[in-house]
N, CA, C and O atoms as a GROMACS GRO file, in nm:
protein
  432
    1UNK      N    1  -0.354   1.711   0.479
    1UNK     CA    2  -0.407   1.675   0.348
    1UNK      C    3  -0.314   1.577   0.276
    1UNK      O    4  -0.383   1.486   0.230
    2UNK      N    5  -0.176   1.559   0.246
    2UNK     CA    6  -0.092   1.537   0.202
    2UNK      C    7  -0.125   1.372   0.238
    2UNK      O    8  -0.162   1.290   0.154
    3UNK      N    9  -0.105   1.350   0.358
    3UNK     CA   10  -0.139   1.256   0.471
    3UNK      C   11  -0.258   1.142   0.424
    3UNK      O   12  -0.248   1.022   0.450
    4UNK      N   13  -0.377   1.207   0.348
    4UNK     CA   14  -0.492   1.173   0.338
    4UNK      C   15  -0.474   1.093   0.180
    4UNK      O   16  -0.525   0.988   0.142
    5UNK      N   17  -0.378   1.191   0.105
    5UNK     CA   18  -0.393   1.140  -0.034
    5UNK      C   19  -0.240   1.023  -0.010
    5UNK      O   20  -0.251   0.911  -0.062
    6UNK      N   21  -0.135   1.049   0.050
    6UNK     CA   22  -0.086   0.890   0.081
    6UNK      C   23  -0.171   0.806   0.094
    6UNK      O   24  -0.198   0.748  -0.011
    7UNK      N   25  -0.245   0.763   0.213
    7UNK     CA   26  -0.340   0.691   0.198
    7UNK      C   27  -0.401   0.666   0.119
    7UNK      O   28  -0.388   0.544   0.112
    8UNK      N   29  -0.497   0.710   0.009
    8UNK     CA   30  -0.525   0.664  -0.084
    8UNK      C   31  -0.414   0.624  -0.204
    8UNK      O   32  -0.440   0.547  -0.298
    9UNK      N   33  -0.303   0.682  -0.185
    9UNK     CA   34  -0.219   0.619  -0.287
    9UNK      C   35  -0.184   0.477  -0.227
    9UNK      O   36  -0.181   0.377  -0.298
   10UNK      N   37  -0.162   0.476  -0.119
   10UNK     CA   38  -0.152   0.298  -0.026
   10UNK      C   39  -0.273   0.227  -0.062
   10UNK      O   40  -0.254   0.130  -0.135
   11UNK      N   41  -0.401   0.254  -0.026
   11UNK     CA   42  -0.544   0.197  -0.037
   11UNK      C   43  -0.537   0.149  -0.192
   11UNK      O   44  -0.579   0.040  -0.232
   12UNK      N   45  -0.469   0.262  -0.281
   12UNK     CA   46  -0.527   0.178  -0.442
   12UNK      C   47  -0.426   0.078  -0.442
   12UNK      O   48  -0.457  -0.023  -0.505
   13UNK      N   49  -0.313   0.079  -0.389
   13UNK     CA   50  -0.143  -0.018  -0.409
   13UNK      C   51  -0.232  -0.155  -0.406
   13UNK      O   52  -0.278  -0.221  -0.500
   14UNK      N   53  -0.241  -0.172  -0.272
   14UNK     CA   54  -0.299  -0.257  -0.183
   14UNK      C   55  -0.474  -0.325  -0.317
   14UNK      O   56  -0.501  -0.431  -0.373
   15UNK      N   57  -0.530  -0.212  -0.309
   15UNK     CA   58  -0.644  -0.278  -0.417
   15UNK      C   59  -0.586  -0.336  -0.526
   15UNK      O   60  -0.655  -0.430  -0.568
   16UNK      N   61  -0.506  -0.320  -0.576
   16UNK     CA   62  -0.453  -0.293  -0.715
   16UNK      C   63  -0.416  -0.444  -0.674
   16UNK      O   64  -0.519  -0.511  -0.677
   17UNK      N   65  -0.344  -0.493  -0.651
   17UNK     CA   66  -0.249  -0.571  -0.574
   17UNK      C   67  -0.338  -0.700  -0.577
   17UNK      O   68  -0.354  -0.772  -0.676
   18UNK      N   69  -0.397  -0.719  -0.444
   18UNK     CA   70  -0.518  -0.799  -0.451
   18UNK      C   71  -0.590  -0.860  -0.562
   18UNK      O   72  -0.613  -0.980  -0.574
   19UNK      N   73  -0.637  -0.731  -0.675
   19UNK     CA   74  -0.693  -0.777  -0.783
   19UNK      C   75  -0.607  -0.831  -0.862
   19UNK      O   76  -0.653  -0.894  -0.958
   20UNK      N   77  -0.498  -0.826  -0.851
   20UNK     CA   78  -0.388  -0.872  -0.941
   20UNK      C   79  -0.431  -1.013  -0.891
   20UNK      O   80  -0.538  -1.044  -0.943
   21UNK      N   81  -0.380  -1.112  -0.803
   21UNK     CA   82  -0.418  -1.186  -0.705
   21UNK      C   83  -0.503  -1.237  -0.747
   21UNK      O   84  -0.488  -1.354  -0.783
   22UNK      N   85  -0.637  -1.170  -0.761
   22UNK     CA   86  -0.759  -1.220  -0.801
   22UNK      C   87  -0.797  -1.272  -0.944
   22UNK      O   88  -0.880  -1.353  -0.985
   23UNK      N   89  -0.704  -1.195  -1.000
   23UNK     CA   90  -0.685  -1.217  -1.183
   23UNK      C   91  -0.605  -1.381  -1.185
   23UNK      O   92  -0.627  -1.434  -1.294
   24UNK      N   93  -0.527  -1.461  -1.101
   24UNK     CA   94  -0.457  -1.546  -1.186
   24UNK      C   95  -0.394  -1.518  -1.265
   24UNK      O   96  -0.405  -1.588  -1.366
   25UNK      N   97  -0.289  -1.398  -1.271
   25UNK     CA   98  -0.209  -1.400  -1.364
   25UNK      C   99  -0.286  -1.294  -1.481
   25UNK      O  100  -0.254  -1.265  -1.596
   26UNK      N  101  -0.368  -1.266  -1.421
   26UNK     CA  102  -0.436  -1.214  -1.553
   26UNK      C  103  -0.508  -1.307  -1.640
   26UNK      O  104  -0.556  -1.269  -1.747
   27UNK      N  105  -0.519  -1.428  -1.600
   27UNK     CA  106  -0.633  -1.473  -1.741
   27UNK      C  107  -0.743  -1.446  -1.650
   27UNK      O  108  -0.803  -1.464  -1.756
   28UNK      N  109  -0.808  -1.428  -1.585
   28UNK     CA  110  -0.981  -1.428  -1.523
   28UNK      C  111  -0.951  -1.279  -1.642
   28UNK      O  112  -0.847  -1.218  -1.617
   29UNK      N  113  -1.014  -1.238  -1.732
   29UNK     CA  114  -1.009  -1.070  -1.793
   29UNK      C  115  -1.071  -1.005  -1.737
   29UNK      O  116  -1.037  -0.888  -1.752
   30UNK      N  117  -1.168  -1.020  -1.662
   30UNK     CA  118  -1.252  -0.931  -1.567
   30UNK      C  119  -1.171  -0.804  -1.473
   30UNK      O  120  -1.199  -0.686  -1.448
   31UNK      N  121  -1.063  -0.892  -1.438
   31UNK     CA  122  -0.962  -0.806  -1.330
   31UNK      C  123  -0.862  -0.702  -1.405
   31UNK      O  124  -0.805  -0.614  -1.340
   32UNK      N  125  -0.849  -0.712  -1.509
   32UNK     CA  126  -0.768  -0.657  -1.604
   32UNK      C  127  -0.797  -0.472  -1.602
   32UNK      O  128  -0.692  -0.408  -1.603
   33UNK      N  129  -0.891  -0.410  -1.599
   33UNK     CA  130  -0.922  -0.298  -1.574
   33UNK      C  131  -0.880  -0.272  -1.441
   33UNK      O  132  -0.774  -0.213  -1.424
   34UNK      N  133  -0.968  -0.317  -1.321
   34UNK     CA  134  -0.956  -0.268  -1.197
   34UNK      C  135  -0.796  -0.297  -1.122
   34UNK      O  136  -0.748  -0.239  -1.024
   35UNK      N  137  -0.756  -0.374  -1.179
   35UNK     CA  138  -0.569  -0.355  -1.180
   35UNK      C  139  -0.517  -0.234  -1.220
   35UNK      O  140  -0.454  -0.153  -1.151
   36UNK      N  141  -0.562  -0.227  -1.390
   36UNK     CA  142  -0.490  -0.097  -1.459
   36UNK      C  143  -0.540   0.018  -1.339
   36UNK      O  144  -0.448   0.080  -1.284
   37UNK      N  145  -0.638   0.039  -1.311
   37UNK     CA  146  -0.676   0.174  -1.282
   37UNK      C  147  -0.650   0.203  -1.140
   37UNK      O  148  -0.640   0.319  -1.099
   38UNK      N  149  -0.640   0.097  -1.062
   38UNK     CA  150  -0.629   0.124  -0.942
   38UNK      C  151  -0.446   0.138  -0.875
   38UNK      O  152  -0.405   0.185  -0.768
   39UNK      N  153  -0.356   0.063  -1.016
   39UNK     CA  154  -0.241   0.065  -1.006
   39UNK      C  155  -0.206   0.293  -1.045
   39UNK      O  156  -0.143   0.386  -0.995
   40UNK      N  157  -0.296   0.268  -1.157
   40UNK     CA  158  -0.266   0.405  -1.191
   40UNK      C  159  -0.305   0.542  -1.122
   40UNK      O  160  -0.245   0.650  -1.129
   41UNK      N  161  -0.439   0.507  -1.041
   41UNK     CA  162  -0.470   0.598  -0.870
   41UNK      C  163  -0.341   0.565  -0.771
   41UNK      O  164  -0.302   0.645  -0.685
   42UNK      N  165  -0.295   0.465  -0.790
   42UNK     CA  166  -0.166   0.412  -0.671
   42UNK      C  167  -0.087   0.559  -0.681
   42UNK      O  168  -0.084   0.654  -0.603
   43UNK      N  169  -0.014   0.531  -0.836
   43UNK     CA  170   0.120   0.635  -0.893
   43UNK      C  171   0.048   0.755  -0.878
   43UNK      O  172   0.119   0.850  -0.847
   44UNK      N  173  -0.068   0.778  -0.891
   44UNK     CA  174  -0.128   0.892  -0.943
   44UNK      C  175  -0.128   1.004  -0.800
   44UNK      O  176  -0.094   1.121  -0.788
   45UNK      N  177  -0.164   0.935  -0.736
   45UNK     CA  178  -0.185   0.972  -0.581
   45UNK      C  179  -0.048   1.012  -0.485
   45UNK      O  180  -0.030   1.099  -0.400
   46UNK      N  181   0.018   0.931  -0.527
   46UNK     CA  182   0.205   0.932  -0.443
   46UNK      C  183   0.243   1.095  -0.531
   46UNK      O  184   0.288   1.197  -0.478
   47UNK      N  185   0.205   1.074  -0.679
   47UNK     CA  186   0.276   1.169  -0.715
   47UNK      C  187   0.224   1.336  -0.663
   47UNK      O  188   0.302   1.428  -0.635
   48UNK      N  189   0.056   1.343  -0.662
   48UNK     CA  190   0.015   1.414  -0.613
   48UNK      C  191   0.058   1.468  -0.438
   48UNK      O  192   0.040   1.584  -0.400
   49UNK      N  193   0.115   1.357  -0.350
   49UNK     CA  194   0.149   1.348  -0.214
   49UNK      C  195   0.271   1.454  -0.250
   49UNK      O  196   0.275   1.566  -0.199
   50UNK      N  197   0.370   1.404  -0.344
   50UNK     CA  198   0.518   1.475  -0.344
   50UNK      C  199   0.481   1.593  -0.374
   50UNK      O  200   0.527   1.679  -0.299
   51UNK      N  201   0.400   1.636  -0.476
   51UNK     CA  202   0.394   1.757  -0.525
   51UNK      C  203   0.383   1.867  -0.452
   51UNK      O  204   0.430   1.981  -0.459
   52UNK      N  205   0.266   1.777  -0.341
   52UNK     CA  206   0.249   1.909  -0.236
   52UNK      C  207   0.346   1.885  -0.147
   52UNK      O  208   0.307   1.904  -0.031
   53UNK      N  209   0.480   1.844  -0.157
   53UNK     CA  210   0.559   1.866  -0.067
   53UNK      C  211   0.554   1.787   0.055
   53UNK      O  212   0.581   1.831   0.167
   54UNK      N  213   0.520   1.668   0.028
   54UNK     CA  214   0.552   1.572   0.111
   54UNK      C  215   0.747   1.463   0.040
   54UNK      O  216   0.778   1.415  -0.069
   55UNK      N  217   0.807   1.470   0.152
   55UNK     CA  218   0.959   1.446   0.109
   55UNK      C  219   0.939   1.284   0.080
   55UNK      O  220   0.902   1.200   0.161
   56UNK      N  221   0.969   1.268  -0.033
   56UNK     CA  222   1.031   1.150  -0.072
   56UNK      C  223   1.017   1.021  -0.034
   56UNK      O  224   0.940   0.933  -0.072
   57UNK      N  225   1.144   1.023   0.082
   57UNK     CA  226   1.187   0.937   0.137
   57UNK      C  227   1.073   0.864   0.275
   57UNK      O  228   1.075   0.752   0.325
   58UNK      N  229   0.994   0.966   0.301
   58UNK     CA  230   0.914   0.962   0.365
   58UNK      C  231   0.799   0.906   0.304
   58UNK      O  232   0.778   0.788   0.329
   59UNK      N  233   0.723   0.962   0.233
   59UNK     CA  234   0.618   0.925   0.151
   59UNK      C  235   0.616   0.772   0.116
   59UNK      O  236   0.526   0.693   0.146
   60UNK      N  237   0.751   0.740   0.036
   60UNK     CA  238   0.764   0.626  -0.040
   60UNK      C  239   0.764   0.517   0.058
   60UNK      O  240   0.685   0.423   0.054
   61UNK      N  241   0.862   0.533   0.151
   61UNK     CA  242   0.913   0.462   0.253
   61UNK      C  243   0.738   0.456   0.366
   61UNK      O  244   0.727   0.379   0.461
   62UNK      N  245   0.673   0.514   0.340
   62UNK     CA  246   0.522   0.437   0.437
   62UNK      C  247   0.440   0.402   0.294
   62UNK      O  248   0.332   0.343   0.302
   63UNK      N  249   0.476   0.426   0.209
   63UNK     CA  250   0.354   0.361   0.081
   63UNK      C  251   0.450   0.245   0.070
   63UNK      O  252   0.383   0.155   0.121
   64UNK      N  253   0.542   0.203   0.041
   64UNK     CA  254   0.558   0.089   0.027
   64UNK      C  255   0.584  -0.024   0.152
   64UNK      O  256   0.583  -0.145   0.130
   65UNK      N  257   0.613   0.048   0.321
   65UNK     CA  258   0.625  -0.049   0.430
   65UNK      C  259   0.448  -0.061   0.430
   65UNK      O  260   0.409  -0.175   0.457
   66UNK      N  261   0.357   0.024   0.409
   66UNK     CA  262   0.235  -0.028   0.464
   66UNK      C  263   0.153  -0.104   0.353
   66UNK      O  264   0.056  -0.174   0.382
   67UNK      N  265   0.200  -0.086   0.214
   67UNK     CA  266   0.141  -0.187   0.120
   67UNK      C  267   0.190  -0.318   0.169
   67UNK      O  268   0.102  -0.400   0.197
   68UNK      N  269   0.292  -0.346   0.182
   68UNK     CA  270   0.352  -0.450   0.226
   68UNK      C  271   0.282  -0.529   0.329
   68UNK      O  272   0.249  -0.646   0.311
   69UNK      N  273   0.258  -0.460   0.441
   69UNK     CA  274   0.148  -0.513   0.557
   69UNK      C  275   0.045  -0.546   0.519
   69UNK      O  276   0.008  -0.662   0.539
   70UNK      N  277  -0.037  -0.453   0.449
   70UNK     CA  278  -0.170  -0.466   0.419
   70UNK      C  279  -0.184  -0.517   0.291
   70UNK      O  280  -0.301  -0.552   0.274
   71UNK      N  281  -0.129  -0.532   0.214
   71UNK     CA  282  -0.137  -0.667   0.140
   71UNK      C  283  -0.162  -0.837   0.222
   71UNK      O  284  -0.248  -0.924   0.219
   72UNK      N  285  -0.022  -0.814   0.294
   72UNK     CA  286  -0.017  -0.948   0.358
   72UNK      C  287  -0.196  -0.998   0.411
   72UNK      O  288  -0.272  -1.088   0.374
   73UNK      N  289  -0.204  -0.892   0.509
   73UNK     CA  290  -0.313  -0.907   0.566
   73UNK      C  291  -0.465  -0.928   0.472
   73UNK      O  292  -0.566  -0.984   0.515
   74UNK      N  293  -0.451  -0.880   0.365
   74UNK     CA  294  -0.568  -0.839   0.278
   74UNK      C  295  -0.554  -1.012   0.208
   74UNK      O  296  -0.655  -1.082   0.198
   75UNK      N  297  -0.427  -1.056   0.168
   75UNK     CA  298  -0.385  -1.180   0.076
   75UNK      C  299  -0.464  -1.293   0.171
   75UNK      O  300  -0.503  -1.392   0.110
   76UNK      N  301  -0.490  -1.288   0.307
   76UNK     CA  302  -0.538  -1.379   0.462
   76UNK      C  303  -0.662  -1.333   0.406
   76UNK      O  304  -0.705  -1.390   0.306
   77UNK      N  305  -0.708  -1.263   0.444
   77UNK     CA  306  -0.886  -1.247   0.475
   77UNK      C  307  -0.940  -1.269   0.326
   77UNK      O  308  -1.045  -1.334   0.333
   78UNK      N  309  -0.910  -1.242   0.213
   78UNK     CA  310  -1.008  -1.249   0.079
   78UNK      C  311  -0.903  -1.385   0.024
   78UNK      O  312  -0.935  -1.428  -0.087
   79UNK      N  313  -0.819  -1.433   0.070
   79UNK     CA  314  -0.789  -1.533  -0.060
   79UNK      C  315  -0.724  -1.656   0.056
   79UNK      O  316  -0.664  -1.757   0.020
   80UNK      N  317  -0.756  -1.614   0.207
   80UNK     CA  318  -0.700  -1.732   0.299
   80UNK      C  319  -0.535  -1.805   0.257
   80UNK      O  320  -0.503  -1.922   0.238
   81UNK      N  321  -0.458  -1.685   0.254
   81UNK     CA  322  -0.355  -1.744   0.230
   81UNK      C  323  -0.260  -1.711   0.336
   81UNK      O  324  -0.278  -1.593   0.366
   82UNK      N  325  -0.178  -1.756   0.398
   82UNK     CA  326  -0.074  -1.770   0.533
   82UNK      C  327  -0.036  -1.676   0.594
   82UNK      O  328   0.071  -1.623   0.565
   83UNK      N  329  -0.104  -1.638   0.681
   83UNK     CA  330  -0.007  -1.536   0.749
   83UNK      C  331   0.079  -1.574   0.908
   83UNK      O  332   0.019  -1.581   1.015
   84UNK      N  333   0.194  -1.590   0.895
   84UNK     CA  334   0.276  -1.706   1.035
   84UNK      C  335   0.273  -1.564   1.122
   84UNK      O  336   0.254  -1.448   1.087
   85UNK      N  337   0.306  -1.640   1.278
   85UNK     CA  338   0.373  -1.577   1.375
   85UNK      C  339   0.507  -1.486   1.339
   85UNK      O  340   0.531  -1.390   1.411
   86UNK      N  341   0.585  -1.513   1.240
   86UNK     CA  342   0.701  -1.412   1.177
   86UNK      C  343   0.644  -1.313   1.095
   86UNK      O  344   0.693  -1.201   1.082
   87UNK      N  345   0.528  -1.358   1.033
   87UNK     CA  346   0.485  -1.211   0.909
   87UNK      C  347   0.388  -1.138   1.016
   87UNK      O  348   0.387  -1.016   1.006
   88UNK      N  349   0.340  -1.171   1.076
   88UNK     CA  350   0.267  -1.095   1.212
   88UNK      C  351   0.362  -0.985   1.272
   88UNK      O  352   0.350  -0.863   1.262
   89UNK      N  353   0.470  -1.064   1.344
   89UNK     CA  354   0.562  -1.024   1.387
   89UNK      C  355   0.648  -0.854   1.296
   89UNK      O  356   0.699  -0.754   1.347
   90UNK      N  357   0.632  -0.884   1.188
   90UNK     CA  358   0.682  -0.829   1.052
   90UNK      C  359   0.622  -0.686   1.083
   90UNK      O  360   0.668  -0.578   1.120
   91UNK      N  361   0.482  -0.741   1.046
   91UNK     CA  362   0.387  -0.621   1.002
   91UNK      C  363   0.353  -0.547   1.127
   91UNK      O  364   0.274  -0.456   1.100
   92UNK      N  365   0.387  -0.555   1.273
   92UNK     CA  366   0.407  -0.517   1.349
   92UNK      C  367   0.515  -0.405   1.372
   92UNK      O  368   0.507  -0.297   1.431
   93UNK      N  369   0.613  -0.463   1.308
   93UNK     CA  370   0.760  -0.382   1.344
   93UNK      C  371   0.744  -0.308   1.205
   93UNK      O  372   0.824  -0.215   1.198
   94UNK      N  373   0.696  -0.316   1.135
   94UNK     CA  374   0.650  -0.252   1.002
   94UNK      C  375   0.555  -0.134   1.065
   94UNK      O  376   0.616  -0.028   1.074
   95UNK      N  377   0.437  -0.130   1.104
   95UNK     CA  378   0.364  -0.047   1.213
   95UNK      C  379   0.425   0.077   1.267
   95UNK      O  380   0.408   0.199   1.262
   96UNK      N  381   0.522  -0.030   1.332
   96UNK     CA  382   0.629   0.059   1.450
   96UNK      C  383   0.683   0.172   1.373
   96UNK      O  384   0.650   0.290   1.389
   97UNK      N  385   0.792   0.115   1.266
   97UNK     CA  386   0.844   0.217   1.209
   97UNK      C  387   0.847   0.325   1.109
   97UNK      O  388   0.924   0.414   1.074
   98UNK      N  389   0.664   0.254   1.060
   98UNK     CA  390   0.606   0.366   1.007
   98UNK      C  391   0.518   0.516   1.120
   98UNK      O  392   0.463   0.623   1.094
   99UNK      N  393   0.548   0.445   1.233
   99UNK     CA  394   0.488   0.547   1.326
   99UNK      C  395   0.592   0.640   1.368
   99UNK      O  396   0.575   0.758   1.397
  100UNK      N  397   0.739   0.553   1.367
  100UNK     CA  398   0.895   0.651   1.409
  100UNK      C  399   0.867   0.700   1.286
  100UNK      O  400   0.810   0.805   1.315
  101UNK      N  401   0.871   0.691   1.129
  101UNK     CA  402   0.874   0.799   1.018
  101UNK      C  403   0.794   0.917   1.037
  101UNK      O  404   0.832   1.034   1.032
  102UNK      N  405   0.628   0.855   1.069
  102UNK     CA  406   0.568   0.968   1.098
  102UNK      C  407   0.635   1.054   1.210
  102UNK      O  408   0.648   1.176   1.196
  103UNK      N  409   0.673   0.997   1.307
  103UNK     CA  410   0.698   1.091   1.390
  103UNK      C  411   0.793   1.216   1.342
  103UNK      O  412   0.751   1.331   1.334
  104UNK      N  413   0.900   1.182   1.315
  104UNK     CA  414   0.964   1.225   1.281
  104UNK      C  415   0.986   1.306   1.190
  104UNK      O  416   1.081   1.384   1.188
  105UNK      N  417   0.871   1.295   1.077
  105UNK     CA  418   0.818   1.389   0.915
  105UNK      C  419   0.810   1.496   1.037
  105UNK      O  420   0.768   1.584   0.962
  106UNK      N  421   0.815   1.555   1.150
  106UNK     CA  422   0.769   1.707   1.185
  106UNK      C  423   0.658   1.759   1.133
  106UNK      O  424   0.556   1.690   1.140
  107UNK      N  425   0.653   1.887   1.069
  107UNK     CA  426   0.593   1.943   1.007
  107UNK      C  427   0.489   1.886   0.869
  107UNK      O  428   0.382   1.920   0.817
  108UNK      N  429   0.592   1.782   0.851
  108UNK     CA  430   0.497   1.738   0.728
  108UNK      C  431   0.382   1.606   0.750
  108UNK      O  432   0.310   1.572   0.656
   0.00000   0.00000   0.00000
């Protein structure tokens, strides 16, 4: 379960993110809500992850290596912006070592 609501705390980062992106800075005002709220499901969600006892270092450390990826990737497909053979490369070894964290969470 714990597992499930990371993910959605990554999924809103990542939305949140994008719409930021999509705002220009914030003048389009349209984006101005679905920023606030989806930034605030982001926090809202991580904090709910810790509570039930998901550690820290773990949690934080795959919400912020996989926002990172999936931003990149999300910034390519809705706004066609660069992704090289090095940020590929990146979000790969980003992948990797969110799969050694998981591994390694044991129990959690």
């Amino acid at each position: 379960m714990m597992w499930l609501i990371l993910a959605g705390a990554i999924v809103s980062e990542v939305t949140a993110t994008l719409a930021l992106r999509a705002s220009e800075g914030l003048r389009k005002k349209v984006w101005i809500a679905p920023v606030a709220i989806a930034y605030a499901a982001a926090f809202g969600l991580l904090t709910l992850a810790l509570s039930n006892g998901m550690p820290v270092g773990i949690a934080y450390g795959i919400w912020a290596a996989s926002g990172v990826a999936l931003t990149a990737v999300g910034a390519r497909v809705f706004f066609g912006e660069r992704l090289t053979v090095r940020m590929m490369i990146g979000i790969v070894l980003i992948a990797a070592g969110v799969f050694v964290i998981e591994l390694s969470a044991g129990g959690h």
